[in-house]
The first five atom37 places (N, CA, C, CB, O) and aatype in JSON, in Angstrom:
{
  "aatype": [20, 20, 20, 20, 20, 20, 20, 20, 20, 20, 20, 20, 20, 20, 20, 20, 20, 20, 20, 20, 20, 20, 20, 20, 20, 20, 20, 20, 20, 20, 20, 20, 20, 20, 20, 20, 20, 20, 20, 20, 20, 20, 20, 20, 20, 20, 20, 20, 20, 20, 20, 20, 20, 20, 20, 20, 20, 20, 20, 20, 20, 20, 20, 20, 20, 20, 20, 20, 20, 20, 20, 20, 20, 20, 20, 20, 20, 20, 20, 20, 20, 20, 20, 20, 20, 20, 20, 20, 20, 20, 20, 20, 20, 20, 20, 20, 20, 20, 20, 20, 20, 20, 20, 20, 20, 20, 20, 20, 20, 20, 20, 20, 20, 20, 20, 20, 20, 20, 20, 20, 20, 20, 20, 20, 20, 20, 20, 20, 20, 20, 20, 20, 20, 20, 20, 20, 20, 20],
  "atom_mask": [
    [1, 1, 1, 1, 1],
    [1, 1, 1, 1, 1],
    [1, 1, 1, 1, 1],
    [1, 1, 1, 1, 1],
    [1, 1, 1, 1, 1],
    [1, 1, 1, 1, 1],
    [1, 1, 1, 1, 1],
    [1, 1, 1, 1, 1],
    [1, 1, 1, 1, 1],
    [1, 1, 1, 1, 1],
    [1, 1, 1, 1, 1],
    [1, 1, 1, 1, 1],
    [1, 1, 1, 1, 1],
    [1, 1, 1, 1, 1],
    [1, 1, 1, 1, 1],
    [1, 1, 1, 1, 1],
    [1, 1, 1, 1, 1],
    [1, 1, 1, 1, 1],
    [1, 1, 1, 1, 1],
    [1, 1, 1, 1, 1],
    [1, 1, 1, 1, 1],
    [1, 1, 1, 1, 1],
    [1, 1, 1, 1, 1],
    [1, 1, 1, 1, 1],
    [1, 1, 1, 1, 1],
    [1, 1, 1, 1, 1],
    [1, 1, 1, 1, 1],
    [1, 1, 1, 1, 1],
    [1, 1, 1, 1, 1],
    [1, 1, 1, 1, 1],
    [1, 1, 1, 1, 1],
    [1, 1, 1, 1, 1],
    [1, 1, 1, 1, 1],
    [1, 1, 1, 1, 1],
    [1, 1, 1, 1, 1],
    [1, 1, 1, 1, 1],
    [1, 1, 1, 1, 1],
    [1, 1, 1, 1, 1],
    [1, 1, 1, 1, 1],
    [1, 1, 1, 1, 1],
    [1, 1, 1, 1, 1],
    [1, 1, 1, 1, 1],
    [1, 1, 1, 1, 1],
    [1, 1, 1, 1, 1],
    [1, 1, 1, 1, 1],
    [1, 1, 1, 1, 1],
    [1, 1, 1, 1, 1],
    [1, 1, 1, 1, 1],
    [1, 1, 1, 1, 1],
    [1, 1, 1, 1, 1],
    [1, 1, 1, 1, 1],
    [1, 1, 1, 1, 1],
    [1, 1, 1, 1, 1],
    [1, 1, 1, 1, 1],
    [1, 1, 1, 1, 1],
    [1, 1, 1, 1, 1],
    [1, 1, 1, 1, 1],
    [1, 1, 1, 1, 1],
    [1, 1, 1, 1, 1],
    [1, 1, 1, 1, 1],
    [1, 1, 1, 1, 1],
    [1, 1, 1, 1, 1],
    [1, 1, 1, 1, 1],
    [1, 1, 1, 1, 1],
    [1, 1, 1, 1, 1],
    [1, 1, 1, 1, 1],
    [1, 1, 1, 1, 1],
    [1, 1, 1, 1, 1],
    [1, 1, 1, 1, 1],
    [1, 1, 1, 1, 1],
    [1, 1, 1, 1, 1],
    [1, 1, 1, 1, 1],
    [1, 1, 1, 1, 1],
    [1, 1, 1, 1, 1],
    [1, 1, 1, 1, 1],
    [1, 1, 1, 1, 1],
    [1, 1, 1, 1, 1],
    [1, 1, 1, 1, 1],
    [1, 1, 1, 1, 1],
    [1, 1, 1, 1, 1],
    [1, 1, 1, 1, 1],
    [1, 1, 1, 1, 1],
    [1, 1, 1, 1, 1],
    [1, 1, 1, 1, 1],
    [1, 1, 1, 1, 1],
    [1, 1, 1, 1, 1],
    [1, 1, 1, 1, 1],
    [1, 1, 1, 1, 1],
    [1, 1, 1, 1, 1],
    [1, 1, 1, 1, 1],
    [1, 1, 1, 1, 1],
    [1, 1, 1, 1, 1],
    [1, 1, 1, 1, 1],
    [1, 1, 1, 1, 1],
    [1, 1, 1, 1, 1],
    [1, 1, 1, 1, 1],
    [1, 1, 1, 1, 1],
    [1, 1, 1, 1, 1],
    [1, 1, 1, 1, 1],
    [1, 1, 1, 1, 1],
    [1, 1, 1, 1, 1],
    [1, 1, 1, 1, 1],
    [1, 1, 1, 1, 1],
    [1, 1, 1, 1, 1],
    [1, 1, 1, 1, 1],
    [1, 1, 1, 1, 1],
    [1, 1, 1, 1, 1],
    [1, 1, 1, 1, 1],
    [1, 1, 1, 1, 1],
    [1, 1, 1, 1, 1],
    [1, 1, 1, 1, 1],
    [1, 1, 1, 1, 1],
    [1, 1, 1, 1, 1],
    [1, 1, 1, 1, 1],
    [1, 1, 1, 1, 1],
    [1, 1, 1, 1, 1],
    [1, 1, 1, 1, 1],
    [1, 1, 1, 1, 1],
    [1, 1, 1, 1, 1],
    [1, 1, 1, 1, 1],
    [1, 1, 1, 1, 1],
    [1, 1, 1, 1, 1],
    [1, 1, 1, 1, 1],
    [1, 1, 1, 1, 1],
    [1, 1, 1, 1, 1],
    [1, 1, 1, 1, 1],
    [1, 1, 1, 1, 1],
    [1, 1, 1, 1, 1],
    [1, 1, 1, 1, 1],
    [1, 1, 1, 1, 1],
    [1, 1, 1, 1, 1],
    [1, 1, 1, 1, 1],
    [1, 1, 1, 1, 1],
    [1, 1, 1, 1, 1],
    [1, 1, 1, 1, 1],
    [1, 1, 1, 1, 1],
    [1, 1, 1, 1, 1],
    [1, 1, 1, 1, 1]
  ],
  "atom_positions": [
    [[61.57, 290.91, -82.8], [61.5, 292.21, -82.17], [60.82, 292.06, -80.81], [60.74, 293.23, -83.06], [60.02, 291.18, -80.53]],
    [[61.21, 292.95, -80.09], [60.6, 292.91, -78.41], [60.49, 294.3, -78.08], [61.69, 292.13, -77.13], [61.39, 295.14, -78.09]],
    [[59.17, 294.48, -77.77], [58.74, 296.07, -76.95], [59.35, 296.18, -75.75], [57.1, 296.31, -76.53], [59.83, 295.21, -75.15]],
    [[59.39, 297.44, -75.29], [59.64, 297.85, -74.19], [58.54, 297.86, -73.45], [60.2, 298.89, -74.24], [57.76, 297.12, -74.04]],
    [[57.82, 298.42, -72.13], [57.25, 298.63, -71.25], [56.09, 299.9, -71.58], [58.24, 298.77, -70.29], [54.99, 300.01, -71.03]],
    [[56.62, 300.74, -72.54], [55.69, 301.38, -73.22], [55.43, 301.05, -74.58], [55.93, 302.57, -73.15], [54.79, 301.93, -75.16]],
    [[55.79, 299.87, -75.4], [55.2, 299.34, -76.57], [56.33, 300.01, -78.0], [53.35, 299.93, -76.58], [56.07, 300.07, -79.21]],
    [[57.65, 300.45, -77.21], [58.3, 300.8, -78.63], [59.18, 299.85, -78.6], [58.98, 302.25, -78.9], [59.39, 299.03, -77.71]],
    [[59.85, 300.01, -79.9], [60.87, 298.77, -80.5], [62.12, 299.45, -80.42], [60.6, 298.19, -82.2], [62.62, 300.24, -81.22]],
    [[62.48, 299.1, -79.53], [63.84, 300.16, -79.55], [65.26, 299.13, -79.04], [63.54, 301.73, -78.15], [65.25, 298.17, -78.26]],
    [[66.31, 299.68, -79.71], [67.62, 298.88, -79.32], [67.42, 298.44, -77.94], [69.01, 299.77, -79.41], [66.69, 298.94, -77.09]],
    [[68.18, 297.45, -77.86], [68.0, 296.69, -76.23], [69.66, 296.35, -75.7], [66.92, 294.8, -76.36], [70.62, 296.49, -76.46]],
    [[69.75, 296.03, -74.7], [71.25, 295.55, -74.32], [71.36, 295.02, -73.14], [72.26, 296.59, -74.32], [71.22, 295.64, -72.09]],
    [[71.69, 293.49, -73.26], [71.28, 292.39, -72.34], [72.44, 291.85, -71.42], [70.73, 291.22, -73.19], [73.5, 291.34, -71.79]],
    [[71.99, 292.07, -70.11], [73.16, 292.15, -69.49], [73.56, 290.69, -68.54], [73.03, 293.49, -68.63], [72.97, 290.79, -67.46]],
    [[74.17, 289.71, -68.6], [74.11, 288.55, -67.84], [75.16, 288.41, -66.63], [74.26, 287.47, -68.77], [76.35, 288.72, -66.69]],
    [[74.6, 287.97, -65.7], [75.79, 287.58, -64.47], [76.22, 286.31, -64.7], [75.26, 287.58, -62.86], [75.46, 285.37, -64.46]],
    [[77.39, 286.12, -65.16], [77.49, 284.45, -64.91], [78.22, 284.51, -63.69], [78.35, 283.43, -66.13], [78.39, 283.33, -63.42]],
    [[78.59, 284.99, -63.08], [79.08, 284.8, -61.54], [78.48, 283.77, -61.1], [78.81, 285.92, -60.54], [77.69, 283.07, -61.74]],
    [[78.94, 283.58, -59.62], [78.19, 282.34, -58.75], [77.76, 283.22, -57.64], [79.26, 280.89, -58.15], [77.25, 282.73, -56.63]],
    [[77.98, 284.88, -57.81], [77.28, 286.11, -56.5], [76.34, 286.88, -57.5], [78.71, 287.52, -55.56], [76.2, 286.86, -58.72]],
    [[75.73, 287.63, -56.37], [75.21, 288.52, -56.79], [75.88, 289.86, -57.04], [74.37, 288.54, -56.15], [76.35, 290.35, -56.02]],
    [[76.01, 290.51, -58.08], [76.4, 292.15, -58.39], [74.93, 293.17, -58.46], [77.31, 292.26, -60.17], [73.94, 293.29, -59.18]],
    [[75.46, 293.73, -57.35], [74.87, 295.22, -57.49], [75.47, 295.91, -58.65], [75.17, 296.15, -56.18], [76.68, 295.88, -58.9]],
    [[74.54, 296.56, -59.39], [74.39, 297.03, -61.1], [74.59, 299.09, -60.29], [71.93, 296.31, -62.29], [75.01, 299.95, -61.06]],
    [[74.29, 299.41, -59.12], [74.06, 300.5, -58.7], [75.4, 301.41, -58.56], [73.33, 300.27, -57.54], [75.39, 302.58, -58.19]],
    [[76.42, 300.76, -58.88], [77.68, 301.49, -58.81], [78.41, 301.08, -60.04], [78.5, 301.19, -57.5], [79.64, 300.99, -60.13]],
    [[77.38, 300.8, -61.14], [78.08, 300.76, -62.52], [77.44, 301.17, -63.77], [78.47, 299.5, -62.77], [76.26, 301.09, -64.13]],
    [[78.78, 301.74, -64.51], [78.1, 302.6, -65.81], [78.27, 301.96, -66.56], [78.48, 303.86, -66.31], [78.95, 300.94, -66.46]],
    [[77.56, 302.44, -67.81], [77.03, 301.92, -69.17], [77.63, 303.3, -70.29], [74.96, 301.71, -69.09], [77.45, 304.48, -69.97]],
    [[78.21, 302.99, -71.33], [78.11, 304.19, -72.61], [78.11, 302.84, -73.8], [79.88, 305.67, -72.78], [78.18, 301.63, -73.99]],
    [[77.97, 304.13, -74.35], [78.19, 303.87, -75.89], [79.5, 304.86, -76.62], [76.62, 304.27, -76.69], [79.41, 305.15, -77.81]],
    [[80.34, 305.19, -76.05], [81.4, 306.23, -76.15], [82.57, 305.4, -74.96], [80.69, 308.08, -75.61], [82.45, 305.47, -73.73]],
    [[83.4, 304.82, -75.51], [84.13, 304.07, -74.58], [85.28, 305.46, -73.89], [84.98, 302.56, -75.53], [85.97, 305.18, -72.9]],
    [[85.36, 306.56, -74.37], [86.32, 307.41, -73.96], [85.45, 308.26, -72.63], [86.87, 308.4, -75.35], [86.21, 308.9, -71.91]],
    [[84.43, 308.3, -72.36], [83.06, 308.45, -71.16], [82.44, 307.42, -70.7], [81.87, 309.17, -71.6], [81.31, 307.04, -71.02]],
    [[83.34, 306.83, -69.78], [82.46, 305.84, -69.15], [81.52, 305.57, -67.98], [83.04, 305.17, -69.01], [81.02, 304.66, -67.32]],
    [[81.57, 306.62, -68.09], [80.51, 306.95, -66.95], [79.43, 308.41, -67.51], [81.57, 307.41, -65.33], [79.07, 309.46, -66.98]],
    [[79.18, 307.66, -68.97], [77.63, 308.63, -69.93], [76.7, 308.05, -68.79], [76.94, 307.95, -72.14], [76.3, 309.02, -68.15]],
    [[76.06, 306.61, -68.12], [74.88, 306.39, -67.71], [74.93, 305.48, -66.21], [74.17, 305.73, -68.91], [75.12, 304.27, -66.27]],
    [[74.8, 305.94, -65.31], [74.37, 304.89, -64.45], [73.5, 304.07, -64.31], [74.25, 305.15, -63.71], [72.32, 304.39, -64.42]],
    [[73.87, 302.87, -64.05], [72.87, 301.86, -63.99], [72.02, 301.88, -63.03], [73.33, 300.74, -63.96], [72.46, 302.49, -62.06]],
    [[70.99, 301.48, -62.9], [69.93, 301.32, -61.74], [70.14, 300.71, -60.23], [68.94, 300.47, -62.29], [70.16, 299.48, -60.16]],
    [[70.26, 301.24, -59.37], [70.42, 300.66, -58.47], [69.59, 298.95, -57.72], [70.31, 301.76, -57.92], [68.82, 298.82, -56.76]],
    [[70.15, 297.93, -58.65], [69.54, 296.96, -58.5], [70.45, 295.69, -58.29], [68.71, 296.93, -59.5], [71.64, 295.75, -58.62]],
    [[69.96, 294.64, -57.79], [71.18, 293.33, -57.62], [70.56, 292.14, -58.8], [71.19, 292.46, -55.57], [69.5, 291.54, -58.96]],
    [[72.11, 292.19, -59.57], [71.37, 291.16, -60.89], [71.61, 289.56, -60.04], [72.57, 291.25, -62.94], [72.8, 289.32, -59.82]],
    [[70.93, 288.83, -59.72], [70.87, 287.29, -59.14], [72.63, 286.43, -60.25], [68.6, 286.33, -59.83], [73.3, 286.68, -61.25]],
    [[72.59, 285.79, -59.54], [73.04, 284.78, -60.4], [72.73, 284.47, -61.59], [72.92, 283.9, -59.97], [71.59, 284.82, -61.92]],
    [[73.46, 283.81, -62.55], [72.78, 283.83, -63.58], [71.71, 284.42, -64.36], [72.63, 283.2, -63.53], [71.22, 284.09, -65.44]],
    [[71.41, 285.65, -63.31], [70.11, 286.4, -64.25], [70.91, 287.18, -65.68], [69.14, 287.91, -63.08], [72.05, 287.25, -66.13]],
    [[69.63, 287.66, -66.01], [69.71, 288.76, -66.47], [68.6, 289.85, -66.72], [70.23, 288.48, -67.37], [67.44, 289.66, -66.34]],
    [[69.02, 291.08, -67.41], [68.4, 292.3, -67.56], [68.65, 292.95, -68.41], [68.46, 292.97, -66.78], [69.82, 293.16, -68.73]],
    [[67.16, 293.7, -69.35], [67.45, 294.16, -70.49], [67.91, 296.05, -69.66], [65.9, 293.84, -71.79], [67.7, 296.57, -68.57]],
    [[68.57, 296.47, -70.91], [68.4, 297.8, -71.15], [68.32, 298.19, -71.97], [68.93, 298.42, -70.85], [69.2, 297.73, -72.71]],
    [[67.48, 299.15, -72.65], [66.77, 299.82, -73.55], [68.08, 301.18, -73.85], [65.06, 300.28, -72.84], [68.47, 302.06, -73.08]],
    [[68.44, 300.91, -75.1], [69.24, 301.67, -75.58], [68.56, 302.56, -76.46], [70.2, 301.02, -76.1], [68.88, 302.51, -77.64]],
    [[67.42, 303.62, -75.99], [66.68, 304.24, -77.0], [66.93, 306.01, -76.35], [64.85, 303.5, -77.07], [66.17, 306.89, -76.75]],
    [[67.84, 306.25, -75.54], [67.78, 307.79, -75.78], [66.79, 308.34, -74.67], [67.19, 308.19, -77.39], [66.67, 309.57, -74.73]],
    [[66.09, 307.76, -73.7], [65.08, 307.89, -73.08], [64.84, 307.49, -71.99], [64.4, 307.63, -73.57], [63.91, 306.72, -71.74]],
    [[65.93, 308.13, -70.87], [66.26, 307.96, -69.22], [64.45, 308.27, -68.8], [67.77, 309.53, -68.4], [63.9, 307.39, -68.14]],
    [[63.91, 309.09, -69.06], [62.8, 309.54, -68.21], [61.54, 308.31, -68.14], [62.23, 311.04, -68.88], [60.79, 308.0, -67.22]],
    [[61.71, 307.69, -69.76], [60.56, 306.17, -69.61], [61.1, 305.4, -68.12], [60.86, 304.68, -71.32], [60.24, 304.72, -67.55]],
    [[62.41, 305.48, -67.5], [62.49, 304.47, -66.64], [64.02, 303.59, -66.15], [61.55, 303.63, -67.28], [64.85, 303.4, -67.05]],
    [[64.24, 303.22, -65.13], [65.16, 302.95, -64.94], [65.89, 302.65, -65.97], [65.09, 302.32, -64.23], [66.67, 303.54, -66.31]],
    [[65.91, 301.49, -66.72], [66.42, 300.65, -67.21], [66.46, 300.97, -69.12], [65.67, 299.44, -66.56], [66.66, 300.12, -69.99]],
    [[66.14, 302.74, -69.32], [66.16, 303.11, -70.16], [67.54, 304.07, -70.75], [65.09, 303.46, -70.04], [67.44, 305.3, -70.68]],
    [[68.77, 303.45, -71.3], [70.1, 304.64, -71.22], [69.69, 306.16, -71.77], [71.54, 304.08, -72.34], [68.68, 306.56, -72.35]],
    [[70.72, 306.71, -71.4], [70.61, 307.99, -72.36], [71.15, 307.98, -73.24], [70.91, 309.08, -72.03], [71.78, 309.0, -73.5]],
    [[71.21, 307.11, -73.96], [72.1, 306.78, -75.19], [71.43, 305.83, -76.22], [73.47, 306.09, -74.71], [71.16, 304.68, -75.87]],
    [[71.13, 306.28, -77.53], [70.93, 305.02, -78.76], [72.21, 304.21, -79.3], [70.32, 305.72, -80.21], [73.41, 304.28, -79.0]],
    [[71.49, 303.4, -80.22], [72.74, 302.64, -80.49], [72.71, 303.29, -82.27], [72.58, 300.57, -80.15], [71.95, 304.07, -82.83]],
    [[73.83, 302.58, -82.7], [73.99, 303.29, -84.3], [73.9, 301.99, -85.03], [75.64, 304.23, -84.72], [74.23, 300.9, -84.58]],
    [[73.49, 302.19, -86.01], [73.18, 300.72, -86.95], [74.38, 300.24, -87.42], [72.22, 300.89, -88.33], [74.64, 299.06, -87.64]],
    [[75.39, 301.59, -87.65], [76.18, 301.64, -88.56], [77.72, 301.16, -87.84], [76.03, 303.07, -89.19], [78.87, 300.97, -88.25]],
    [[76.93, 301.07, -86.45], [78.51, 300.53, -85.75], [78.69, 301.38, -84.75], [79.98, 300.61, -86.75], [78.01, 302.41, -84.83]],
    [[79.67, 301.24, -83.46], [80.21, 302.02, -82.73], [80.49, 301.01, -81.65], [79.44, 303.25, -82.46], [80.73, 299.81, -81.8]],
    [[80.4, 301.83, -80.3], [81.23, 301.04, -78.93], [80.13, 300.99, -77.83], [82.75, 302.02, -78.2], [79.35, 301.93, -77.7]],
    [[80.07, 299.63, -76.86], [79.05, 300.1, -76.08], [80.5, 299.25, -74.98], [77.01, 299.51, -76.35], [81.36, 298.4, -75.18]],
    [[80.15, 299.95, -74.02], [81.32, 299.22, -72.63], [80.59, 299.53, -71.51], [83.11, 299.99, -72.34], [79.83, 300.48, -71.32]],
    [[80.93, 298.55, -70.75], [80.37, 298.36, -68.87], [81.4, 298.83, -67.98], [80.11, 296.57, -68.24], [82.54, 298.42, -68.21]],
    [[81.25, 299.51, -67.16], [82.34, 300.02, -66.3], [82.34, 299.86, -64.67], [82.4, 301.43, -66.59], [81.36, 300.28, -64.05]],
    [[83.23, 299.38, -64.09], [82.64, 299.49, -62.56], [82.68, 301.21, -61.84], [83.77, 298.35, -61.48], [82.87, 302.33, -62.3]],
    [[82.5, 300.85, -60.98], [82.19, 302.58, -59.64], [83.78, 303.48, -60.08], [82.31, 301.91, -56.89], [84.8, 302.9, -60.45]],
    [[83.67, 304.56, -59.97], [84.8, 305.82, -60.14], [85.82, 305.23, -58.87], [84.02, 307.79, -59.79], [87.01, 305.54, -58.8]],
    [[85.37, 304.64, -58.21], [86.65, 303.94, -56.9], [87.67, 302.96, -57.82], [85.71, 302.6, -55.33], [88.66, 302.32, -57.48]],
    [[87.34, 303.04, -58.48], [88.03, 301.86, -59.44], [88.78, 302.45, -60.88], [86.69, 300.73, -59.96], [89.36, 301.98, -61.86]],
    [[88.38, 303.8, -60.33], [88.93, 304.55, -62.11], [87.84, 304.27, -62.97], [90.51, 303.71, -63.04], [88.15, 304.59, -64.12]],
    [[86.53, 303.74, -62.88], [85.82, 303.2, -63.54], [86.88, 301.77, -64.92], [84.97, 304.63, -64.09], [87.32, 301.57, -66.05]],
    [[86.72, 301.36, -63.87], [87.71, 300.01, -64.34], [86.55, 299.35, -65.1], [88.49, 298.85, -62.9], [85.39, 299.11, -64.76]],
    [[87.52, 299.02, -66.7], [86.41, 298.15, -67.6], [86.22, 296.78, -67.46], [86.67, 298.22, -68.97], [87.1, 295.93, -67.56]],
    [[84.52, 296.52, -67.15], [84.63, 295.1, -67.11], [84.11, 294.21, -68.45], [83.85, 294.7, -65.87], [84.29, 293.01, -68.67]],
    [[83.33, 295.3, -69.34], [83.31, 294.51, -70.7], [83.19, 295.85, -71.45], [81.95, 293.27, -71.0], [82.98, 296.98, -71.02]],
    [[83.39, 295.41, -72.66], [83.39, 296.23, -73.64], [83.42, 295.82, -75.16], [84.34, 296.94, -73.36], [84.12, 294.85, -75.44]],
    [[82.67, 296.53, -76.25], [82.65, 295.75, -77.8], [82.63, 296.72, -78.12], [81.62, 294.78, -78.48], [81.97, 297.67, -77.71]],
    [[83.79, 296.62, -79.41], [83.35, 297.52, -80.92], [83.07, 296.94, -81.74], [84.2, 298.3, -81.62], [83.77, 295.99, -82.09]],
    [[81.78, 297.33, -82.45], [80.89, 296.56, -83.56], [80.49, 297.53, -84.66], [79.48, 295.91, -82.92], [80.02, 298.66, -84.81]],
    [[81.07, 296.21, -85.54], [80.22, 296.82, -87.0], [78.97, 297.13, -87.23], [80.23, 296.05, -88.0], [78.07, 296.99, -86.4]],
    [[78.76, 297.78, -88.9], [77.25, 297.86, -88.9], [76.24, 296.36, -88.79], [76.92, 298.63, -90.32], [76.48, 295.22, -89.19]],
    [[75.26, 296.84, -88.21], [73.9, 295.87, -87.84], [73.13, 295.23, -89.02], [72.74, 296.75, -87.06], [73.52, 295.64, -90.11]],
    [[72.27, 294.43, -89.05], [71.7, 293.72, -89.85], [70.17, 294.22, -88.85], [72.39, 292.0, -90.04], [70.35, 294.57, -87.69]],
    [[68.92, 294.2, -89.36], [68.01, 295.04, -88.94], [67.14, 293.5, -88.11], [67.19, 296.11, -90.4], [66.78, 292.57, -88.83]],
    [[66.93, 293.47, -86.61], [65.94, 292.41, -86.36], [66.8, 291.18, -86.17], [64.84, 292.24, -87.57], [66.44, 290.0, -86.17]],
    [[68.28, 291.81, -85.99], [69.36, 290.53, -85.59], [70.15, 290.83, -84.35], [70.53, 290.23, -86.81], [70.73, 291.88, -84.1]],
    [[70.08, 289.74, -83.61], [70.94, 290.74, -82.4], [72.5, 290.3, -82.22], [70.17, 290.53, -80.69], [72.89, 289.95, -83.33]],
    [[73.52, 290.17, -81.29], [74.57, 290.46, -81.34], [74.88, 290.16, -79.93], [74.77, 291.67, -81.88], [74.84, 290.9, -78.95]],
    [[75.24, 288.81, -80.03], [75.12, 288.66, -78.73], [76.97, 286.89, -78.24], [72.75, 288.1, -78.52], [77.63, 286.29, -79.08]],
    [[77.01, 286.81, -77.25], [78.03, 285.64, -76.78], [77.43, 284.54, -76.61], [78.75, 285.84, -75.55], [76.39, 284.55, -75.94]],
    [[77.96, 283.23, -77.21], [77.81, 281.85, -77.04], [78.91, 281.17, -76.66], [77.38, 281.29, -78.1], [79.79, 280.86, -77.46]],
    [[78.95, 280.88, -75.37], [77.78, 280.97, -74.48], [77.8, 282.07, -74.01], [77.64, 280.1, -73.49], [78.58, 282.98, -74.31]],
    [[76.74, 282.07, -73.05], [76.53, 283.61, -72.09], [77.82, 283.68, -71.54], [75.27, 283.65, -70.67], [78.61, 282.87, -71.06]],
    [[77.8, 285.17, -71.8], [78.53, 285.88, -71.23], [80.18, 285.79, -71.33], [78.06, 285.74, -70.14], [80.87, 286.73, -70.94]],
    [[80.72, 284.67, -71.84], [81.85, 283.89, -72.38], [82.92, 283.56, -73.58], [81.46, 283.19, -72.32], [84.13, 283.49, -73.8]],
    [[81.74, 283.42, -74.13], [82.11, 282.67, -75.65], [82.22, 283.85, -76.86], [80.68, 281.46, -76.16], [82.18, 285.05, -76.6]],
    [[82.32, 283.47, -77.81], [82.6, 284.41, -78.97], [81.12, 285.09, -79.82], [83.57, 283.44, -80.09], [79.99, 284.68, -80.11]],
    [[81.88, 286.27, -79.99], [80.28, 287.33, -80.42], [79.97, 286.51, -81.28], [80.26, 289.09, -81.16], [80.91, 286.19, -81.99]],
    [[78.67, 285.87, -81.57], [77.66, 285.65, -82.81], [76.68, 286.55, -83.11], [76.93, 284.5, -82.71], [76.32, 287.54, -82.48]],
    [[76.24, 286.02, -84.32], [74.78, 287.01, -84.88], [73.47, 285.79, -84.65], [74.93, 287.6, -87.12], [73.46, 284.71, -85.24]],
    [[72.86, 286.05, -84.07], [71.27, 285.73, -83.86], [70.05, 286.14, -84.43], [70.98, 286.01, -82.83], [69.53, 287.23, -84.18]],
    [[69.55, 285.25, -85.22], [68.24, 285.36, -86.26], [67.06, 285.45, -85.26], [68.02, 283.89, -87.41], [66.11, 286.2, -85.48]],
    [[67.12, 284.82, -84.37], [66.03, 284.71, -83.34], [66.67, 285.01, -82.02], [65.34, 283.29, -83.31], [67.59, 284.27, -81.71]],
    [[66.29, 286.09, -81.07], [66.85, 286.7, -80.55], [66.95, 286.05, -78.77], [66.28, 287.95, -80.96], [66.39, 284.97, -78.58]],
    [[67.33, 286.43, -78.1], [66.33, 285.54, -76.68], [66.72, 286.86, -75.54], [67.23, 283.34, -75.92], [67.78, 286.93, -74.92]],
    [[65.68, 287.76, -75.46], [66.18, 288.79, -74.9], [65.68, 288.2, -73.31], [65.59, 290.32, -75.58], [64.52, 287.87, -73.12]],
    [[66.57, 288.15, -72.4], [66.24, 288.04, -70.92], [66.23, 286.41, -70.61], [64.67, 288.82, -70.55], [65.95, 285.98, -69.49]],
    [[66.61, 285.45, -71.85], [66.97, 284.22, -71.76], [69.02, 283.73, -72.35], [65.63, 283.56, -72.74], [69.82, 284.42, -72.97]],
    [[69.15, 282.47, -71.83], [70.38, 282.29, -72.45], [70.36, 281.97, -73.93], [71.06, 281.29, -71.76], [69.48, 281.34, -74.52]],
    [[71.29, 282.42, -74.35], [71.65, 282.51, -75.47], [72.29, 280.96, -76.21], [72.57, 283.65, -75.35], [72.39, 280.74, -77.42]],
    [[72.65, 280.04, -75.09], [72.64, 278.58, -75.79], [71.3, 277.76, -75.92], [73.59, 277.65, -74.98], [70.49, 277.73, -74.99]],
    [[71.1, 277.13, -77.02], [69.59, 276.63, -77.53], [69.69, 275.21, -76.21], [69.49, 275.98, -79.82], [70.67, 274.52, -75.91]],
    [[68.64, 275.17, -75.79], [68.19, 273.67, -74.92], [68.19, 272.48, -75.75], [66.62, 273.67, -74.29], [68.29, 272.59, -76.97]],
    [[68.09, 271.43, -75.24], [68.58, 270.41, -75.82], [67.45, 269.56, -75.66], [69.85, 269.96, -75.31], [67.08, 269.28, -74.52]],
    [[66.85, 269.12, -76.65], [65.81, 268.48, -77.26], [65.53, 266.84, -77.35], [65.91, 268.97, -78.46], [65.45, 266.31, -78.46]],
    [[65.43, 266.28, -76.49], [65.36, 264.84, -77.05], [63.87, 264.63, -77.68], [65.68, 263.67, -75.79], [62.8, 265.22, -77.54]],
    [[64.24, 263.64, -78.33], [63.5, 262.64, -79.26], [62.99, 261.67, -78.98], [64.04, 262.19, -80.05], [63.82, 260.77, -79.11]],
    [[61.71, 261.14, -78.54], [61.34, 260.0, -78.14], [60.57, 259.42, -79.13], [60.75, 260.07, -76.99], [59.55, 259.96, -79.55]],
    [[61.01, 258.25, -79.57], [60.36, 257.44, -80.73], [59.66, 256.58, -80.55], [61.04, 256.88, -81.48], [60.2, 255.95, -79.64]],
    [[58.77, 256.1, -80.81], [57.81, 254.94, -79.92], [57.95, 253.95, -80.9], [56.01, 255.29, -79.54], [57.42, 252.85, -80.74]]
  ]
}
């Protein structure tokens, strides 16, 4: 589990650039209702390369930028990314997911790429492929 900025535990939703530019996040929406895609604007911010950034899927725009107006459902539903209304709000990702497992997250291996897995240990604001460990034996 990972707090937010005011100390609650609330759904999160982790957003990665694998680009080789930077995207401005300021002319793109977020729902959880894929038929409204434009329920939340994102913060006017530039995600780096390879970064990333959480958002707090708890219902609670006023804690702060990076807080949707939207929860998530345990039991399943849709969350999708959309670009600017110049575009029709053209989809650039989108998932429908089953119900949740409590303290597991739901995430692509690799970033941003690869096929949805379930994660026992979560890595919110890190990549999602494990580092690679050598062994030195003396």
């Amino acid at each position: 589990m990972i707090a937010d900025e005011n100390g609650e535990y609330d759904d999160w939703i982790e957003i990665y650039n694998g680009d080789e530019n930077e995207v401005w996040l300021g002319d793109k929406f977020m729902t959880d209702d894929l038929q409204v895609p434009d329920k939340w604007a994102m913060p006017d911010m530039t995600l780096a390369p390879g970064g990333f950034v959480l958002v707090w899927a708890d219902g609670q725009p006023e804690q702060g930028p990076l807080h949707a107006n939207f929860k998530l459902s345990k039991n399943g539903e849709s969350i999708g990314i959309y670009d600017s209304e110049a575009t029709d709000f053209f989809p650039l990702d989108t998932i429908v997911y089953g119900p949740q497992l409590v303290d597991t997250s739901y995430g692509r291996l690799p970033d941003g790429a690869g096929l949805w897995k379930l994660f026992e240990d979560p890595t919110p604001g890190y990549t999602n492929v494990p580092q690679a460990v050598d062994d030195f034996f003396i």
